[in-house]
Backbone atoms as SQL, in Angstrom:
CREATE TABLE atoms (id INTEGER PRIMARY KEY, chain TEXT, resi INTEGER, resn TEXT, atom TEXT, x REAL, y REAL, z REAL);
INSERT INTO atoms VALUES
  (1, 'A', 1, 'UNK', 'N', -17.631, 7.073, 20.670),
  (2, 'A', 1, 'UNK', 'CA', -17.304, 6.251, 19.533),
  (3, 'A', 1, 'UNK', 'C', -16.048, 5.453, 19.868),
  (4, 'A', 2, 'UNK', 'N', -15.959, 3.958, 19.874),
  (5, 'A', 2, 'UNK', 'CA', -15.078, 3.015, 19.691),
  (6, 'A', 2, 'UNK', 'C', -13.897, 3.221, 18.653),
  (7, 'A', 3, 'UNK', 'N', -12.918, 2.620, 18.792),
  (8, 'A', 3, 'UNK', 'CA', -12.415, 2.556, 17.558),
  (9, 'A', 3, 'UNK', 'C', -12.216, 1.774, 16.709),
  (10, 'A', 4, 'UNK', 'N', -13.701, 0.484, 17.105),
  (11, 'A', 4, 'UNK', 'CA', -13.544, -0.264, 16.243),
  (12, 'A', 4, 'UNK', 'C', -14.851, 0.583, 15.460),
  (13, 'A', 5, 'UNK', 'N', -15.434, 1.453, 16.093),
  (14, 'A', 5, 'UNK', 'CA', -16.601, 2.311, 15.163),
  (15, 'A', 5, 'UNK', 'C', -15.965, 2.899, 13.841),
  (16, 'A', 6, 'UNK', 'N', -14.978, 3.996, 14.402),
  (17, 'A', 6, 'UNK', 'CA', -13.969, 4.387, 13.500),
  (18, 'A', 6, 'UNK', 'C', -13.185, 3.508, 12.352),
  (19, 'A', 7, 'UNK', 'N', -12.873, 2.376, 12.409),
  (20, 'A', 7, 'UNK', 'CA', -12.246, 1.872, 11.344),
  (21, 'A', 7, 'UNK', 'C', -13.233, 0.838, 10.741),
  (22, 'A', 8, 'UNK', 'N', -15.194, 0.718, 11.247),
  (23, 'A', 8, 'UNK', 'CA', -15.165, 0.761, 10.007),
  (24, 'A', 8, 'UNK', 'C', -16.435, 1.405, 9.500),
  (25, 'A', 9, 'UNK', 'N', -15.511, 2.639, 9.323),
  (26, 'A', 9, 'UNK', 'CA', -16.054, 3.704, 8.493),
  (27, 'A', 9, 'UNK', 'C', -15.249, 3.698, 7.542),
  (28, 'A', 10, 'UNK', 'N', -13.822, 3.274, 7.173),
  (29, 'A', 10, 'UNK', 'CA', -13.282, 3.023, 6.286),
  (30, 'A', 10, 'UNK', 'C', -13.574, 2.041, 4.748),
  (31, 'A', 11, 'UNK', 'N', -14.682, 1.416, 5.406),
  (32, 'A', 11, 'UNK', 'CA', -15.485, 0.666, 4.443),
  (33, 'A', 11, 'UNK', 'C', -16.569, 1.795, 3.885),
  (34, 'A', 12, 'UNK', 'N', -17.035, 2.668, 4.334),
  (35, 'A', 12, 'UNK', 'CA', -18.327, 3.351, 4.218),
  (36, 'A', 12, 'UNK', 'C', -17.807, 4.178, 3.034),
  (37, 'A', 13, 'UNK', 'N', -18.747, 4.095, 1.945),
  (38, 'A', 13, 'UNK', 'CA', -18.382, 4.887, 1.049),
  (39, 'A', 13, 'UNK', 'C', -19.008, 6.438, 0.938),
  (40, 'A', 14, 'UNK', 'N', -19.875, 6.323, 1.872),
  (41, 'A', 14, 'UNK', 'CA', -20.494, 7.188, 1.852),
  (42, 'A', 14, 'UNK', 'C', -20.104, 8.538, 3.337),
  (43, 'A', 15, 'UNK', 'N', -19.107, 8.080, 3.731),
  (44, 'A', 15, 'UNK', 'CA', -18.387, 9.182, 5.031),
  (45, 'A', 15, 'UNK', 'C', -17.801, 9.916, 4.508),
  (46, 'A', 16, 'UNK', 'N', -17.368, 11.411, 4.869),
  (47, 'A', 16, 'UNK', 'CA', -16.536, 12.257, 4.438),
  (48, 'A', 16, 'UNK', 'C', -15.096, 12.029, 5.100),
  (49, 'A', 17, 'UNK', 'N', -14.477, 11.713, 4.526),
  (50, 'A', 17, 'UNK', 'CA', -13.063, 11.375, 5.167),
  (51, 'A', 17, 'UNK', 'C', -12.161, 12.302, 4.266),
  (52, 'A', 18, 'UNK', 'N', -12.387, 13.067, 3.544),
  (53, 'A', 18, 'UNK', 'CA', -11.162, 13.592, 2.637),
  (54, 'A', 18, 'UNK', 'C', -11.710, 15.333, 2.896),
  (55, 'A', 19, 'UNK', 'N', -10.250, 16.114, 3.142),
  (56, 'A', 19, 'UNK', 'CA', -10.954, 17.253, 3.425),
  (57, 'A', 19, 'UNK', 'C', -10.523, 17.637, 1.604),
  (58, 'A', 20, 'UNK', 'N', -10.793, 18.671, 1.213),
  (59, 'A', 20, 'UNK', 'CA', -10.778, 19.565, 0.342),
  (60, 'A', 20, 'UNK', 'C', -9.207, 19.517, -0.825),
  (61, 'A', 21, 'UNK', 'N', -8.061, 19.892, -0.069),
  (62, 'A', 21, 'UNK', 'CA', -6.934, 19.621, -0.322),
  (63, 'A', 21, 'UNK', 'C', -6.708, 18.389, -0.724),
  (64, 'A', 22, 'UNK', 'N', -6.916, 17.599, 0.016),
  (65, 'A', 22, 'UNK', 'CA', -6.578, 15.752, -0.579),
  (66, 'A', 22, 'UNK', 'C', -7.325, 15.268, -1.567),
  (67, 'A', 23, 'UNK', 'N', -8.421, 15.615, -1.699),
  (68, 'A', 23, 'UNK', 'CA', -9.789, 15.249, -2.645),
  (69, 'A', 23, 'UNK', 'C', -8.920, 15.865, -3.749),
  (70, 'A', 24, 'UNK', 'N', -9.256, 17.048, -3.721),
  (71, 'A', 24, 'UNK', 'CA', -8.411, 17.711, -5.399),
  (72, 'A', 24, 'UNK', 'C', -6.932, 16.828, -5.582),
  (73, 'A', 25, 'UNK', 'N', -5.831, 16.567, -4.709),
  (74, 'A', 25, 'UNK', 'CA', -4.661, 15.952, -5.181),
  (75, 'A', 25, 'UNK', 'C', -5.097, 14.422, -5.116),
  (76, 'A', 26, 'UNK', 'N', -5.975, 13.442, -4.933),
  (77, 'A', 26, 'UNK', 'CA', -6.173, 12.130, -5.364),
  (78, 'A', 26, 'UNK', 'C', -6.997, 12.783, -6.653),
  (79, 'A', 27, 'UNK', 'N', -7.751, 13.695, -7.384),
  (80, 'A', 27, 'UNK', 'CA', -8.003, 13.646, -8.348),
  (81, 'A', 27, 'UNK', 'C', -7.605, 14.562, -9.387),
  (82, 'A', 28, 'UNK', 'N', -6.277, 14.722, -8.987),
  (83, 'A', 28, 'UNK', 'CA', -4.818, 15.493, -9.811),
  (84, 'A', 28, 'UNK', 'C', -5.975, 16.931, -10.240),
  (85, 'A', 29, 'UNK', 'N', -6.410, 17.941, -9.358),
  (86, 'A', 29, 'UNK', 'CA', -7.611, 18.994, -9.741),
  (87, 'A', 29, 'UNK', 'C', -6.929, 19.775, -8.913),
  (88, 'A', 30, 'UNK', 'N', -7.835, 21.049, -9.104),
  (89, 'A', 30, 'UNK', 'CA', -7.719, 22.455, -8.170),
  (90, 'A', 30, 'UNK', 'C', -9.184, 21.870, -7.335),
  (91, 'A', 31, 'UNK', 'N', -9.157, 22.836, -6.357),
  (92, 'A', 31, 'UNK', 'CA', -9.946, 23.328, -5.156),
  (93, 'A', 31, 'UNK', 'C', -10.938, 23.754, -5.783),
  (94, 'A', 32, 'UNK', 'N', -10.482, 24.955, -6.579),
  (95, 'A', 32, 'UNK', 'CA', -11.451, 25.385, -7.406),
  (96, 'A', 32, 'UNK', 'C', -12.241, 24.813, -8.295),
  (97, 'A', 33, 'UNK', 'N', -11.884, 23.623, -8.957),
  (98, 'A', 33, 'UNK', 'CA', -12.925, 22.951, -9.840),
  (99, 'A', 33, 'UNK', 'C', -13.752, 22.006, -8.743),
  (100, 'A', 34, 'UNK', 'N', -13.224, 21.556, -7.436),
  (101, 'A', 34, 'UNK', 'CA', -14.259, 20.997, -6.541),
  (102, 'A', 34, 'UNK', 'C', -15.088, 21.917, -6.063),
  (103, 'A', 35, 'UNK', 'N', -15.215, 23.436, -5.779),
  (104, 'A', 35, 'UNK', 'CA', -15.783, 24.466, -5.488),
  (105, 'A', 35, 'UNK', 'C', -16.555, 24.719, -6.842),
  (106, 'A', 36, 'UNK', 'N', -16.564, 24.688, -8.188),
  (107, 'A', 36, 'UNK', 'CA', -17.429, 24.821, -9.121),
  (108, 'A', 36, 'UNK', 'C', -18.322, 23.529, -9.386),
  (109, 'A', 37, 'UNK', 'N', -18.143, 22.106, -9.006),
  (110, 'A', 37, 'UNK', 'CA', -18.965, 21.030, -9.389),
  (111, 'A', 37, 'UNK', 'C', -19.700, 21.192, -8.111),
  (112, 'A', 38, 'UNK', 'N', -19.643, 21.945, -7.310),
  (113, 'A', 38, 'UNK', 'CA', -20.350, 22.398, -5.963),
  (114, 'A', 38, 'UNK', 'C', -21.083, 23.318, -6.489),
  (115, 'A', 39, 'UNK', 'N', -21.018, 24.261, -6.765),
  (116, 'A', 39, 'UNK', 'CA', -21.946, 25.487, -6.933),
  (117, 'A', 39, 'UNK', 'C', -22.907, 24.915, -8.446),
  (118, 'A', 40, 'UNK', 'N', -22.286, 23.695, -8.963),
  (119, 'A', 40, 'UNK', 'CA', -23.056, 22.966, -10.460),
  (120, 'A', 40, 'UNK', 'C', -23.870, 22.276, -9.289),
  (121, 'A', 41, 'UNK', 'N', -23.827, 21.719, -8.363),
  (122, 'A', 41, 'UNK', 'CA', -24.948, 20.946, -7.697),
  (123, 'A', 41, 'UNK', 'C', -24.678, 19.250, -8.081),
  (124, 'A', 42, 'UNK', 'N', -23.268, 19.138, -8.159),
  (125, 'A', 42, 'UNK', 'CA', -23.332, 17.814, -8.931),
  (126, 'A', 42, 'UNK', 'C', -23.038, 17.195, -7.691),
  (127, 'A', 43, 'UNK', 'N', -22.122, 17.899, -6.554),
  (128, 'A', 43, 'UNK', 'CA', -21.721, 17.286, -5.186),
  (129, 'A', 43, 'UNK', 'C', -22.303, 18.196, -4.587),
  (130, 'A', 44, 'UNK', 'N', -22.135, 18.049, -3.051),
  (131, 'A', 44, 'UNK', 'CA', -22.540, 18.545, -1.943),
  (132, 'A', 44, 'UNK', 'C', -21.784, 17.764, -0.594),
  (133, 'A', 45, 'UNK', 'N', -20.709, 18.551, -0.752),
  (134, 'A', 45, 'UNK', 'CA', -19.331, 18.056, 0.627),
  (135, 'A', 45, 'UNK', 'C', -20.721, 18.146, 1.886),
  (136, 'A', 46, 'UNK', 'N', -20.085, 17.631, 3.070),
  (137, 'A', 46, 'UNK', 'CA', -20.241, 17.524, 3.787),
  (138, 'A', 46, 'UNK', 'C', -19.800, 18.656, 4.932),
  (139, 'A', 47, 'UNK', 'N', -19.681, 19.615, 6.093),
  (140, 'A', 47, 'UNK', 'CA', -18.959, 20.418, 6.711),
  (141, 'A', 47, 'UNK', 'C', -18.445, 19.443, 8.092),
  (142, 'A', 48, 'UNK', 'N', -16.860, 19.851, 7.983),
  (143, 'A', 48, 'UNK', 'CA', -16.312, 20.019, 9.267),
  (144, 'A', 48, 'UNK', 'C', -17.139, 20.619, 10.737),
  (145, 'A', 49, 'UNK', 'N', -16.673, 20.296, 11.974),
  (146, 'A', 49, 'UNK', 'CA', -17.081, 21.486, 12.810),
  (147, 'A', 49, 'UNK', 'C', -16.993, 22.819, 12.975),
  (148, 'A', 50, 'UNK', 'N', -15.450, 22.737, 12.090),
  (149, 'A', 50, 'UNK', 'CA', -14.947, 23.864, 11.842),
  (150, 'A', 50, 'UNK', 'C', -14.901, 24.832, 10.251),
  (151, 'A', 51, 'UNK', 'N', -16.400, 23.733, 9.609),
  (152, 'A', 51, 'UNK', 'CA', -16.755, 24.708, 8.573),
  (153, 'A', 51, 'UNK', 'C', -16.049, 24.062, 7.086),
  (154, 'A', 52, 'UNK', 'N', -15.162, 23.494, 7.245),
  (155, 'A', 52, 'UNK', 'CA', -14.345, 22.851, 6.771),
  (156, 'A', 52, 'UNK', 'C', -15.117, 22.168, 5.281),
  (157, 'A', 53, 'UNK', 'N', -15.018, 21.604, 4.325),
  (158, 'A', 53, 'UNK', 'CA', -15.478, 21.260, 3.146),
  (159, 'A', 53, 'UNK', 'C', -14.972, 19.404, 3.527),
  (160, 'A', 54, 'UNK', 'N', -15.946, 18.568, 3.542),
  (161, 'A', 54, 'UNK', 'CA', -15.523, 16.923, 3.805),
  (162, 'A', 54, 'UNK', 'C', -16.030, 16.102, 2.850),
  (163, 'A', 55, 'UNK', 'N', -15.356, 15.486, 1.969),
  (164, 'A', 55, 'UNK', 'CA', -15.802, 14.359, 0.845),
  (165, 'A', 55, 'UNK', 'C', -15.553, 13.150, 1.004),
  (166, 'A', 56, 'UNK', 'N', -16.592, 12.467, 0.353),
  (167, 'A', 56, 'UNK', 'CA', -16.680, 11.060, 0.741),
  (168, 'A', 56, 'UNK', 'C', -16.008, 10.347, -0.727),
  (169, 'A', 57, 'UNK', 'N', -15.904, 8.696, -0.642),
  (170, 'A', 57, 'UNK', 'CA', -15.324, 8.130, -2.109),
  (171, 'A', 57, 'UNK', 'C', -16.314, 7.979, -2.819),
  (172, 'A', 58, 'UNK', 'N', -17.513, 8.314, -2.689),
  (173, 'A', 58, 'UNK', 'CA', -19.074, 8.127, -3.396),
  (174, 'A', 58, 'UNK', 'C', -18.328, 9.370, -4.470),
  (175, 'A', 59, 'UNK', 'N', -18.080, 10.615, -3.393),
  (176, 'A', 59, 'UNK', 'CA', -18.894, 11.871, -4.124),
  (177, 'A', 59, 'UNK', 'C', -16.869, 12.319, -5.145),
  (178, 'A', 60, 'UNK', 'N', -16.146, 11.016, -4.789),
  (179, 'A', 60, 'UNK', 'CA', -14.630, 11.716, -5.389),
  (180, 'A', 60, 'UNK', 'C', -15.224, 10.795, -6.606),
  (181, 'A', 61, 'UNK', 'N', -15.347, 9.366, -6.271),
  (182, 'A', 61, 'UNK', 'CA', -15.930, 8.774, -8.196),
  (183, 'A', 61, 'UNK', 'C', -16.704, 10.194, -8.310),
  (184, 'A', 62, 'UNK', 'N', -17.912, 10.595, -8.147),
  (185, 'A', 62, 'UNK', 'CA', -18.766, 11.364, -9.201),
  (186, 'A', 62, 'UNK', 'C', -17.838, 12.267, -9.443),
  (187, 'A', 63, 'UNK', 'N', -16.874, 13.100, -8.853),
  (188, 'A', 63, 'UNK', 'CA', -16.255, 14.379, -9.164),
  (189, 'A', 63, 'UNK', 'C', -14.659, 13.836, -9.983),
  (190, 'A', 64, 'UNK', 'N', -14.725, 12.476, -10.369),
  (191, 'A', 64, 'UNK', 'CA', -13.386, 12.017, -11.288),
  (192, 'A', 64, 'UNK', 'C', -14.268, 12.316, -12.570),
  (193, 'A', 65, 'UNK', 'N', -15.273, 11.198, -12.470),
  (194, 'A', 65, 'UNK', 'CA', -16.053, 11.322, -13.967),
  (195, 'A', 65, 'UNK', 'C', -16.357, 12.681, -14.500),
  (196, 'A', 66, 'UNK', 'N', -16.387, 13.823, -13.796),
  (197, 'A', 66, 'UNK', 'CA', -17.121, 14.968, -14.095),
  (198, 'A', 66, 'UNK', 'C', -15.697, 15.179, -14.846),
  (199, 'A', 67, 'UNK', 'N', -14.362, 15.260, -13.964),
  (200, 'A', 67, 'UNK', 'CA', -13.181, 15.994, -14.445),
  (201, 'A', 67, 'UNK', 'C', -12.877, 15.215, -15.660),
  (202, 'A', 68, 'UNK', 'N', -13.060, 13.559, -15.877),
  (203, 'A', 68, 'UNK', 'CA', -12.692, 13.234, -17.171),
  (204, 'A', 68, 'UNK', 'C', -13.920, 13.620, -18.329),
  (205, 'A', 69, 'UNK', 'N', -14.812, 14.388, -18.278),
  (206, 'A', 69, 'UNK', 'CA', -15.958, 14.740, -19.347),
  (207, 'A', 69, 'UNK', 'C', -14.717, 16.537, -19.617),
  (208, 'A', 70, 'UNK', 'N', -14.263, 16.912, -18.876),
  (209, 'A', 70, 'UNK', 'CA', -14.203, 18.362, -18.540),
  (210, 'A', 70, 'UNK', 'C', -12.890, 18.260, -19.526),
  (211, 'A', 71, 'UNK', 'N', -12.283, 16.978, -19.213),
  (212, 'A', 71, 'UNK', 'CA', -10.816, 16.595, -19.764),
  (213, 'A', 71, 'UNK', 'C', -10.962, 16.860, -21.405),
  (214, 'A', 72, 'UNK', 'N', -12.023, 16.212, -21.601),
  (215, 'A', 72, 'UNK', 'CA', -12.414, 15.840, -22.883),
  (216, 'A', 72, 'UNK', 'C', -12.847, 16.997, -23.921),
  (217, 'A', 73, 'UNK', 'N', -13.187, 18.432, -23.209),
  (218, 'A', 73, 'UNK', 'CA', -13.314, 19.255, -23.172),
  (219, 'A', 73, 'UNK', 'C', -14.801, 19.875, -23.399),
  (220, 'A', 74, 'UNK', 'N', -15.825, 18.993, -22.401),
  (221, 'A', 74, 'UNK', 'CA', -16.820, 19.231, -21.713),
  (222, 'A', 74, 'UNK', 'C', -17.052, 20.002, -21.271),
  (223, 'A', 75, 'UNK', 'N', -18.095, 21.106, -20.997),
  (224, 'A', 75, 'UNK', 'CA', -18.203, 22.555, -20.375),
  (225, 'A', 75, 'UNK', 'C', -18.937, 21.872, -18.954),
  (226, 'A', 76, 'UNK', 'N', -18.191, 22.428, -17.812),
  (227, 'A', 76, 'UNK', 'CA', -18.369, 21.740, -16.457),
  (228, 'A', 76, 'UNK', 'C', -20.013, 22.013, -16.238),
  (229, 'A', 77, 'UNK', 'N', -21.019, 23.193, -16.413),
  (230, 'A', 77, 'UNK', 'CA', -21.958, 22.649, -16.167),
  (231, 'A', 77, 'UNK', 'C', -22.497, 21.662, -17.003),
  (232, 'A', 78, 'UNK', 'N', -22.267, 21.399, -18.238),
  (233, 'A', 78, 'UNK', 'CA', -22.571, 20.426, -19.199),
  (234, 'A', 78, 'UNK', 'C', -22.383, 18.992, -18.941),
  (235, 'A', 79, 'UNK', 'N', -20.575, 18.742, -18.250),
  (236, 'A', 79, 'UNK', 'CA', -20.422, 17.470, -17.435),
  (237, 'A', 79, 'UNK', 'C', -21.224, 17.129, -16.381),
  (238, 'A', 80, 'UNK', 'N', -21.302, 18.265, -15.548),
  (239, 'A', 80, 'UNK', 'CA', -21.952, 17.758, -13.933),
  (240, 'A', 80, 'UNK', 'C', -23.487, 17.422, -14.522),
  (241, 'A', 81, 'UNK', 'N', -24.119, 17.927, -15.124),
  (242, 'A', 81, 'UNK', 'CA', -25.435, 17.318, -16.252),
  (243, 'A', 81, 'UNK', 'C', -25.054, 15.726, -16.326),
  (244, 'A', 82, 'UNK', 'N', -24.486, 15.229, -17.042),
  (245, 'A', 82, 'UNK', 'CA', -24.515, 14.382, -17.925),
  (246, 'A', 82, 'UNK', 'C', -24.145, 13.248, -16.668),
  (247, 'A', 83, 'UNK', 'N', -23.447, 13.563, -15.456),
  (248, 'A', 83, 'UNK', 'CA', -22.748, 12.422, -14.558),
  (249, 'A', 83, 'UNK', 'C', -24.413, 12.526, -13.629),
  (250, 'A', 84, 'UNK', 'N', -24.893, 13.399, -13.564),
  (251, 'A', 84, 'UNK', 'CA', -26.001, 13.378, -12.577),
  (252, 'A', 84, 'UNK', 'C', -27.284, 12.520, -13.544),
  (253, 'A', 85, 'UNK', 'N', -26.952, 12.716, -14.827),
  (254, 'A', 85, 'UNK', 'CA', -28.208, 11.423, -15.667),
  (255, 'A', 85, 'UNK', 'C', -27.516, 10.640, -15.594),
  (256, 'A', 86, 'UNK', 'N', -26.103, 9.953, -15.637),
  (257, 'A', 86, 'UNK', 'CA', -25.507, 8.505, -15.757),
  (258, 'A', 86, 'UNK', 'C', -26.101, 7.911, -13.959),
  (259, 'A', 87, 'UNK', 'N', -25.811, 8.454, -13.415),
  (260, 'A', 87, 'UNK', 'CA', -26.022, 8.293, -12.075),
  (261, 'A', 87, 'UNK', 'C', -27.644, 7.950, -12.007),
  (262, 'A', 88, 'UNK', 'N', -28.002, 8.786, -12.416),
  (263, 'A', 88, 'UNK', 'CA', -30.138, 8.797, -12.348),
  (264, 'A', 88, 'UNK', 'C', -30.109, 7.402, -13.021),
  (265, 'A', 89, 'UNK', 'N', -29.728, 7.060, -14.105),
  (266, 'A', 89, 'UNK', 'CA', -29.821, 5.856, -15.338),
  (267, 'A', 89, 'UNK', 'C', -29.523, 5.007, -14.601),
  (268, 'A', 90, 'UNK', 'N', -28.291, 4.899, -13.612),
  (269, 'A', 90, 'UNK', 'CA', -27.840, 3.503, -13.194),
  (270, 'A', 90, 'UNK', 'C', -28.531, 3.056, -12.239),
  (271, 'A', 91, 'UNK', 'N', -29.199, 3.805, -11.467),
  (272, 'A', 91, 'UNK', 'CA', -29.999, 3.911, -10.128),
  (273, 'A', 91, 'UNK', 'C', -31.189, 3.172, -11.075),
  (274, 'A', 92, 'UNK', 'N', -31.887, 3.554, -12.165),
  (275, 'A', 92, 'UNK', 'CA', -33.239, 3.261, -12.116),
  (276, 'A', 92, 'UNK', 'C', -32.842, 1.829, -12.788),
  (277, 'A', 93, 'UNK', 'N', -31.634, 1.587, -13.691),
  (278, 'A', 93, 'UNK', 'CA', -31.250, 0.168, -14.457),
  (279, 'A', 93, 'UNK', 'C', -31.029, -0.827, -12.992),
  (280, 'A', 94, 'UNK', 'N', -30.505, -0.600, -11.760),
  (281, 'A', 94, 'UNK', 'CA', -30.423, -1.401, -10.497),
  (282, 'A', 94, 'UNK', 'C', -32.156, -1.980, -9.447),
  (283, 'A', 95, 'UNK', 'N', -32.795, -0.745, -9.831),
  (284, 'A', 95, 'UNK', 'CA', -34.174, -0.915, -9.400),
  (285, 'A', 95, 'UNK', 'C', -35.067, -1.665, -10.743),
  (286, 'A', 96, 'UNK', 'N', -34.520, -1.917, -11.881),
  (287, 'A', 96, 'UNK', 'CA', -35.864, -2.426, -13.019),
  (288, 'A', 96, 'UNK', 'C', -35.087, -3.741, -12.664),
  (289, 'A', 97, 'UNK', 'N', -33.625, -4.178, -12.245),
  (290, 'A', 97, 'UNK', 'CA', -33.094, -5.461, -12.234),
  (291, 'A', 97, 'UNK', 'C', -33.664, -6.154, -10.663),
  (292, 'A', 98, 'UNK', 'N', -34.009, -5.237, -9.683),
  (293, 'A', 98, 'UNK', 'CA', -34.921, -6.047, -8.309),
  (294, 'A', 98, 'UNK', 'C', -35.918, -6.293, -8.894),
  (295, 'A', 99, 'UNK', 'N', -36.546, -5.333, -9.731),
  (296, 'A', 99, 'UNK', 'CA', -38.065, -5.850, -9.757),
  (297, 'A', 99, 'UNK', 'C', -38.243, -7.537, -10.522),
  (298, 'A', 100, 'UNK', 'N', -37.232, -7.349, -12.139),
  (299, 'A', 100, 'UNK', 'CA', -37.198, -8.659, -12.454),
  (300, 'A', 100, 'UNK', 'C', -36.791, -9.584, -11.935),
  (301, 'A', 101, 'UNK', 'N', -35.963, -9.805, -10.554),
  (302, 'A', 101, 'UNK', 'CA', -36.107, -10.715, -9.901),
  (303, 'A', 101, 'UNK', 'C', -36.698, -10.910, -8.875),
  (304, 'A', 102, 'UNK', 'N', -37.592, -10.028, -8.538),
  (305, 'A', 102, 'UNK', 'CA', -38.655, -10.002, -7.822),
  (306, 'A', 102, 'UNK', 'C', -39.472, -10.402, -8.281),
  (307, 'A', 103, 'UNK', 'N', -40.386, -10.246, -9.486),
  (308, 'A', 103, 'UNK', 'CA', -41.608, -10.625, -10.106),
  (309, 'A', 103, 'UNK', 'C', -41.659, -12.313, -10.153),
  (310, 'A', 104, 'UNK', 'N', -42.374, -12.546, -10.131),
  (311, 'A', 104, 'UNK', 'CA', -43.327, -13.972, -10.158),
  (312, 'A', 104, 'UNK', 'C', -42.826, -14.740, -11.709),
  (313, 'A', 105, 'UNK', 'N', -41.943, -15.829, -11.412),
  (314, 'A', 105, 'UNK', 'CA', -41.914, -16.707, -12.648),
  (315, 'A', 105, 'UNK', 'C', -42.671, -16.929, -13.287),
  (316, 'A', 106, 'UNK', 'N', -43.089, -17.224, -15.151),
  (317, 'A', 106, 'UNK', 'CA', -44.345, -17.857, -15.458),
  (318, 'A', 106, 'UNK', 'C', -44.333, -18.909, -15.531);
């Protein structure tokens, strides 16, 4: 790998670049509430070689929104629910907007 490979993965939202520790302090959290929206199935880190827990900025947005439902005083499997249908919703509202501009003018 280059290092122009490496920097740009910095664009990729989807790389694990944040180990465990940094993820929870950019989203002012414990370890432990990234270890429970894990075992909710709402994320799924990535592993180190060394086993290590690796998050991407895809999966820190989904795990902010979860902590501001939780803030609100949301029961965390109840949040990680509700961010995994906003997520399902926006996905299928992005695919009904190709098709209408896909489809044939009248």
């Amino acid at each position: 790998m280059t290092a122009d490979d490496s920097f740009g993965r910095l664009d990729d939202d989807d790389y694990p670049a944040y180990t465990m520790g940094r993820a929870a302090e950019m989203l002012g959290t414990t370890q432990g509430f990234l270890r429970a929206i894990g075992e909710a199935r709402l994320i799924t880190p990535l592993r180190s070689a060394g086993g290590h827990r690796r998050y991407s900025r895809y999966q820190l947005r989904i795990a902010a929104r979860a902590r501001e439902l939780v803030d609100q005083g949301t029961a965390i499997e109840s949040a990680c629910r509700i961010v995994i249908l906003e997520d399902q919703l926006e996905e299928a509202q992005r695919i009904n907007a190709e098709y209408r501009r896909a489809a044939p003018k009248p």
